[in-house]
N, C-alpha and C positions, 0 to 999 in steps of 0.2 A: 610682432617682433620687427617687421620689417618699417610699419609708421615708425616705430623707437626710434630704430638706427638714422633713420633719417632726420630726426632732429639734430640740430647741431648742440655738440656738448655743453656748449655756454649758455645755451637756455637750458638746458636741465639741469646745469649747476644752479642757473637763478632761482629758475620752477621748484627745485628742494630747498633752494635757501627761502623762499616763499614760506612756502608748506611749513619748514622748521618756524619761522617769525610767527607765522599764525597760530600753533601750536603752543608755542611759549606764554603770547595774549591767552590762549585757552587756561593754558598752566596758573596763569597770575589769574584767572577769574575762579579760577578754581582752586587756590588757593584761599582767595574773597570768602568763598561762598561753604567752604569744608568744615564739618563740626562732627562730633564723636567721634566713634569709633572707627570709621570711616578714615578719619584724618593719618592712622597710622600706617595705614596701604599708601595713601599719596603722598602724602610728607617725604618718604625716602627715597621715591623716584623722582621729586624734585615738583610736585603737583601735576604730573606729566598724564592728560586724560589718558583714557580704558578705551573708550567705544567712538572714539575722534576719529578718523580718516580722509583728510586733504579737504579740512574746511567742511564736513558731512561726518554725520552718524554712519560709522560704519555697519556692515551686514551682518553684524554679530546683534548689534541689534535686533535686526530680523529676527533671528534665531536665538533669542530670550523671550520677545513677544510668541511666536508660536509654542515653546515650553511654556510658557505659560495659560494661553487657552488650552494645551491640554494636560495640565495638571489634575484636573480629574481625572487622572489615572492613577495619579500618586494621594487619591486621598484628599486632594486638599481643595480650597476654593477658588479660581483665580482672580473671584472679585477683591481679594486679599491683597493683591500684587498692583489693583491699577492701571491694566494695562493702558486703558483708555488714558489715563494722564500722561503717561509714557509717549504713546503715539500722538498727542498733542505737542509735548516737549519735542520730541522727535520732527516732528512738521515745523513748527517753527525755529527750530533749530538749525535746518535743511533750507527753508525760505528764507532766513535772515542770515544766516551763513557769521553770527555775532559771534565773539567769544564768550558772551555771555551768555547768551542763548547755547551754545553747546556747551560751554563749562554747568550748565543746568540740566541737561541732558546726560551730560555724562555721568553726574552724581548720581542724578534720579536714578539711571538704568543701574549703577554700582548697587545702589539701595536694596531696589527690585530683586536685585539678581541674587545678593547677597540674604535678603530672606527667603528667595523661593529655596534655595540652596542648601540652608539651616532646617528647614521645615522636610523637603525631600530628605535629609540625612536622619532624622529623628525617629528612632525604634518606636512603635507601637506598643503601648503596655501588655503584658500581659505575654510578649513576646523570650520564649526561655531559651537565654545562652550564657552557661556558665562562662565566666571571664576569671581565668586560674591566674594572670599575667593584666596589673594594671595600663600597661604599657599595649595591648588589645585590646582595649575595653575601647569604645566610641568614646569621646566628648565633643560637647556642644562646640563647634568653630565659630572664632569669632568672625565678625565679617571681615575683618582687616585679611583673616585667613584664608576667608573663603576668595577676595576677589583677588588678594595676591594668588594663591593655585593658580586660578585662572590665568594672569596674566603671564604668568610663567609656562601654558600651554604653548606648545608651536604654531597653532592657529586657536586663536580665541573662537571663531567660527563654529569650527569643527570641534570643539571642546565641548558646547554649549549645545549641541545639536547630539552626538550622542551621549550627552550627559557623563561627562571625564569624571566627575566625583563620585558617582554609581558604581557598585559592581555591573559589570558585564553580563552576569548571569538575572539579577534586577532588569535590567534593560530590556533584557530580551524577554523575561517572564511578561513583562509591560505590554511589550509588542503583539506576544502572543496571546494575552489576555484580550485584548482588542480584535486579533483576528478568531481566535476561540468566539467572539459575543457574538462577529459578524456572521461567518459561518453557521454555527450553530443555536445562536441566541433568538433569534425572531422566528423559528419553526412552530408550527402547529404545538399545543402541549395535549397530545394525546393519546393517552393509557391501550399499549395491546395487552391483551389475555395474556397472564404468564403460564406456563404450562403447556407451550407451543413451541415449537423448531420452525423455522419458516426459512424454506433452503432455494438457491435458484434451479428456476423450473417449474416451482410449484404454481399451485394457483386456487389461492383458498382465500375467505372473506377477510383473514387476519392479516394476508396481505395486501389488501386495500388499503386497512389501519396504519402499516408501516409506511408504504408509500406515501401517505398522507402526512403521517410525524414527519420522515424525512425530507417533506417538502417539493415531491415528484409528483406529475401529473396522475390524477384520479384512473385506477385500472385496478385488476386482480393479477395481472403477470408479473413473477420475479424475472425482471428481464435483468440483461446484462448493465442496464444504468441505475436498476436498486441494487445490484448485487455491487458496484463501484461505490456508490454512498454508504451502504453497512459498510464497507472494506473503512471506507476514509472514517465514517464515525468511530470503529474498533480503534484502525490505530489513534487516533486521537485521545482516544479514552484510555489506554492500556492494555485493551483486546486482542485477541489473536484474528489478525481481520485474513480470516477465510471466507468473509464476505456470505457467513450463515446464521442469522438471527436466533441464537438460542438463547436460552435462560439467561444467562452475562451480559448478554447484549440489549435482551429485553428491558435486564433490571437495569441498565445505564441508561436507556431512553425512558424508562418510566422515571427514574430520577430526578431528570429536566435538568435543562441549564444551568438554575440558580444553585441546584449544589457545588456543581463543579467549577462555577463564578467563586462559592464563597472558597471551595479551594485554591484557586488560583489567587483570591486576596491573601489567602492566608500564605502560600506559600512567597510571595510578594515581601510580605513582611519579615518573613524568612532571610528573604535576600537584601533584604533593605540595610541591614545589619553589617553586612559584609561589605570590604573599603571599595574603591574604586582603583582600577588596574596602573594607580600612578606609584599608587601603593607597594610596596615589593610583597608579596604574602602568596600563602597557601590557601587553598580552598578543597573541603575534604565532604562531600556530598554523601550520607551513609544512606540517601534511599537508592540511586542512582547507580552504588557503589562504584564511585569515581572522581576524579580529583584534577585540579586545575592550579598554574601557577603564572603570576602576573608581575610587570613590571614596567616601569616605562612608558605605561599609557597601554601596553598590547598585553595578550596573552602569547606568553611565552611555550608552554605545552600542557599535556593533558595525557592522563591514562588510567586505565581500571585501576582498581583496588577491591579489595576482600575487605569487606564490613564485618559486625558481628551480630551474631543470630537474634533472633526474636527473643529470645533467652537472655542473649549477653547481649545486650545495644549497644553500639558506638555513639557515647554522650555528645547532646548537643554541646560544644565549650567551645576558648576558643584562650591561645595562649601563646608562647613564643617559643619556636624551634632556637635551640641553645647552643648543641653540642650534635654531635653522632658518636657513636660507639661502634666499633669495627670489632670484629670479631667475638660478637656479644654473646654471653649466655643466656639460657633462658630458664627464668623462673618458672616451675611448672606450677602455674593455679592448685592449693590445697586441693579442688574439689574433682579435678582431674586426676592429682596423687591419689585419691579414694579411689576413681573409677577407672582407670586404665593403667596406674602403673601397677597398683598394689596387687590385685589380679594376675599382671604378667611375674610378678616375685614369689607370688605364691605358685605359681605354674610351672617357677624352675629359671626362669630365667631371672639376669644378673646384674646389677645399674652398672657396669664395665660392660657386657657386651647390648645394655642400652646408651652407652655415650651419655649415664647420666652419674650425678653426683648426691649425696645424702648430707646434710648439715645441720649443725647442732641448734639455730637462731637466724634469724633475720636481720640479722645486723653485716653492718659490712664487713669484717671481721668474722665469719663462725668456722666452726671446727669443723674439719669431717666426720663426716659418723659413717662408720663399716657396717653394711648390709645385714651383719648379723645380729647388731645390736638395737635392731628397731623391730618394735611388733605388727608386723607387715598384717596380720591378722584385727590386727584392734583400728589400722588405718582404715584397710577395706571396709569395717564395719563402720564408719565413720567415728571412731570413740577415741582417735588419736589422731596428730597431725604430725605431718614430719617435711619438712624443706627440702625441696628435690628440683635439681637443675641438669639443666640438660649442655653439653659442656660444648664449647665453639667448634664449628666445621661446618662440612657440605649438609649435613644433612639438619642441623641447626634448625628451629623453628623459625629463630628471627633470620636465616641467613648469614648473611656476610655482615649485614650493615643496619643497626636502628637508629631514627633521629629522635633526638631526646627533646619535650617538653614538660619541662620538672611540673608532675601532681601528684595528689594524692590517689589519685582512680587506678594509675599505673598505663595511661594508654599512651602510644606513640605510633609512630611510622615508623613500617622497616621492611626489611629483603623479608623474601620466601624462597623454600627450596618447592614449592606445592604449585609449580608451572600450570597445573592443567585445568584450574579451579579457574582460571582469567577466560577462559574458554567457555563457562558458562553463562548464562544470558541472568541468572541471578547468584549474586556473588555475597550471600548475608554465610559466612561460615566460622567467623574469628570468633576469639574471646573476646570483645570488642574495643582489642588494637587493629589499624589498618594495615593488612598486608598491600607493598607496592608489586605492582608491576612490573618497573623498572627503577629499582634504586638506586642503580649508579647513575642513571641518569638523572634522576631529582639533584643526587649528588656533587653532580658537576654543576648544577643550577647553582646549589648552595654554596660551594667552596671557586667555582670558577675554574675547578681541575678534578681529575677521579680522586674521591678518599682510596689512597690506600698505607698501609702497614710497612714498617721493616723489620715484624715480627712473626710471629704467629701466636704474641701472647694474650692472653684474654681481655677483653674489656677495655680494652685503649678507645681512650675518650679525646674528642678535635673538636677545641670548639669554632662555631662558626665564625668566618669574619665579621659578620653582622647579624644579631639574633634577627628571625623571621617570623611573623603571626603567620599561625596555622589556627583557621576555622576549620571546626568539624559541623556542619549542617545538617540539614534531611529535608529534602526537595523530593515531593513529591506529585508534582507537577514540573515537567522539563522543557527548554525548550528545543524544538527541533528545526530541521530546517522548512519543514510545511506547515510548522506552526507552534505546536505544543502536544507533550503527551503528560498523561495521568500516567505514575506508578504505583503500583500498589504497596499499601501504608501495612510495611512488616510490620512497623512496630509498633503500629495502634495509636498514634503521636497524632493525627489528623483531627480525633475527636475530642481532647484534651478544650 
């Protein structure tokens, strides 16, 4: 700061008028030298280079060539991308200091960047996420798209480097994928006796075996530096790390790495899908039961959710938040009418003092139908069905508030009056809509102020200033902040 001040301001007018003159030369070469698709990112800024800085390749270059040797994380080859020609063009680019020489550089790296970018964004076959809403569905970016993003980053640098077109949650599985190999990947691969507890203190031949899988010097003592390694391998696996090798712990280390590699790719692909945080969207995690909301480049917050059970899963989809409904009813699931209401109506009690309602159809329009007029006996036996809603208030299923993403499944976000289920370490209990956490607070996300009413009449619908994609996923591999954990796959979706 202080060399700056000291320049007198009439060379730093000149020094910029400089810099702009050579920049222009760069512009006119690379207007020369622009063809395809390419041309419709430079064209409208006037052919004004990307990766130029004061007659040099700027250091965002740096940081495409290192994404690119390690793209083999993402799957792909980086003999694809060239880099070796890149850092030629770059060297002499840098030595000749020519407009032509950097107007060839700059293309080049636009090229580069623009397929690693296309290839990094592309779902893996095979990978299943209903898309209810065209307007969520990925497509293919052209490059013009890809390098304008970019350039519209507040630091192209730092763009490039934690990869801005990625989810966040992608990144990170990335990261942890690599420290999971490190870690855990190069250890002995060798099988202990199942049928063994091996607790610290002991001192038995099978804890030789352990000590040796985990990679600790050759003995028979569970000292306190294997009972630290079981701890760190449980949590990392899913385990309850009390740092006592039982059956769970045994059957993860006879396992070995490569299965939990190939979950970790798999769950990669998972996230590959999902936008990156420039994106405004929702992210709704059903193995994790929890939920994330992005914009702007950042994550803006994050809180539990109530999933739904093994039974009723919370669909992989993924679609656009529309509307909210304040003060919603809720339709009680037929197979719930069979099993819990029709039961309590034979029992004596009343859909008035259950706060619920009886209706003639499913249509938006239906009649009421009086309590006495249904054969509550033919329901419970399941040989009848009858339309039973549960009518707005505190004690409401959906709460105060649900955010509407029109399907046919019926699944949304919404309030809970069922506080103490968030309290749980597993939260798989819905019919597989997501209970929030905190919905006013998503609320204010969504609307910029609290939804509320100047009624207390049913079902008032607001729709959003701007629809919102909400992915529903299932990450069962997370990461954390020492690396990564394994959760366990409620819904059997891992072997698929």
């Amino acid at each position: 700061m202080l060399a700056a001040a000291a320049v007198p301001s009439g060379a730093l007018a000149q020094s910029g008028a400089a810099d702009k003159a050579a920049q222009s030369s760069v512009a006119a070469e690379i207007r020369a030298g622009v063809s395809g698709k390419l041309k419709d990112f430079y064209s409208p800024r006037g052919f004004w280079p990307l990766w130029v800085e004061k007659d040099r390749i700027g250091p965002q270059a740096d940081a495409l060539l290192a994404l690119i040797e390690d793209s083999e994380a993402d799957g792909l080859n980086p003999r694809d991308y060239d880099a070796r020609d890149l850092k030629r063009l770059i060297d002499v680019a840098d030595t000749e200091g020519s407009p032509k020489a950097l107007a060839r550089a700059d293309l080049a790296l636009s090229r580069a960047f623009a397929a690693l970018v296309g290839d990094m964004r592309r779902p893996a076959r095979g990978v299943k996420m209903r898309y209810i809403d065209q307007e969520a569905e990925p497509k293919p970016p052209s490059p013009a798209d890809i390098v304008r993003a970019a350039s519209l980053a507040p630091s192209l640098t730092d763009y490039i480097q934690t990869a801005g077109w990625m989810s966040p949650l992608y990144m990170r599985l990335r990261s942890a994928r690599a420290h999971y190999l490190d870690t855990w990947g190069g250890l002995p691969a060798v099988q202990i006796p199942e049928g063994v507890k091996l607790r610290p203190g002991g001192k038995t031949p099978e804890i030789t075996l352990l000590r040796h899988r985990l990679g600790l010097s050759d003995g028979v003592a569970y000292d306190k530096a294997l009972a630290a390694k079981v701890k760190a391998f449980q949590t990392d696996h899913g385990l309850k790390p009390d740092g006592v090798a039982g059956a769970m712990t045994i059957a993860a280390l006879n396992d070995g790495p490569d299965r939990y590699d190939r979950l970790l790719a798999l769950n990669l692909e998972r996230a590959r899908v999902l936008p990156g945080p420039w994106t405004r969207h929702v992210v709704v995690d059903a193995a994790s039961a929890r939920l994330w909301y992005y914009s702007k480049g950042a994550l803006d917050g994050t809180m539990k959710v109530v999933a739904g059970t093994k039974e009723t899963q919370t669909p992989l989809m993924a679609g656009m938040i529309r509307y909210a409904t304040l003060n919603p009813y809720w339709n009680i699931p037929s197979d719930l009418v069979e099993r819990k209401v029709a039961p309590k109506i034979l029992s004596g009690a009343s859909l008035k003092s259950l706060h619920y309602e009886a209706l003639s159809d499913w249509s938006a329009n239906p009649a009421p139908l009086a309590q006495s007029a249904i054969d509550w006996q033919a329901v419970a036996a399941g040989q009848s069905e009858v339309r039973v809603r549960q009518l707005p208030g505190g004690t409401n299923a959906m709460g105060r508030i649900k955010f509407m993403f029109p399907n046919d499944l019926g699944i949304y976000l919404h309030d809970t009056p069922q506080r103490d289920l968030f309290a749980k370490e597993d939260r798989h209990y819905s019919n597989g809509c997501v209970r929030l956490e905190d919905a006013q607070r998503l609320g204010r996300w969504f609307f910029g102020k609290t939804p509320t009413t100047d009624s207390d009449a049913p079902e008032q619908h607001e729709p959003l200033p701007q629809p919102v994609p909400v992915f529903l996923t299932y990450l069962t591999a997370v990461p954390t902040a020492q690396g990564v954990q394994f959760l366990p796959d409620v819904y059997g979706r891992d072997g698929e």
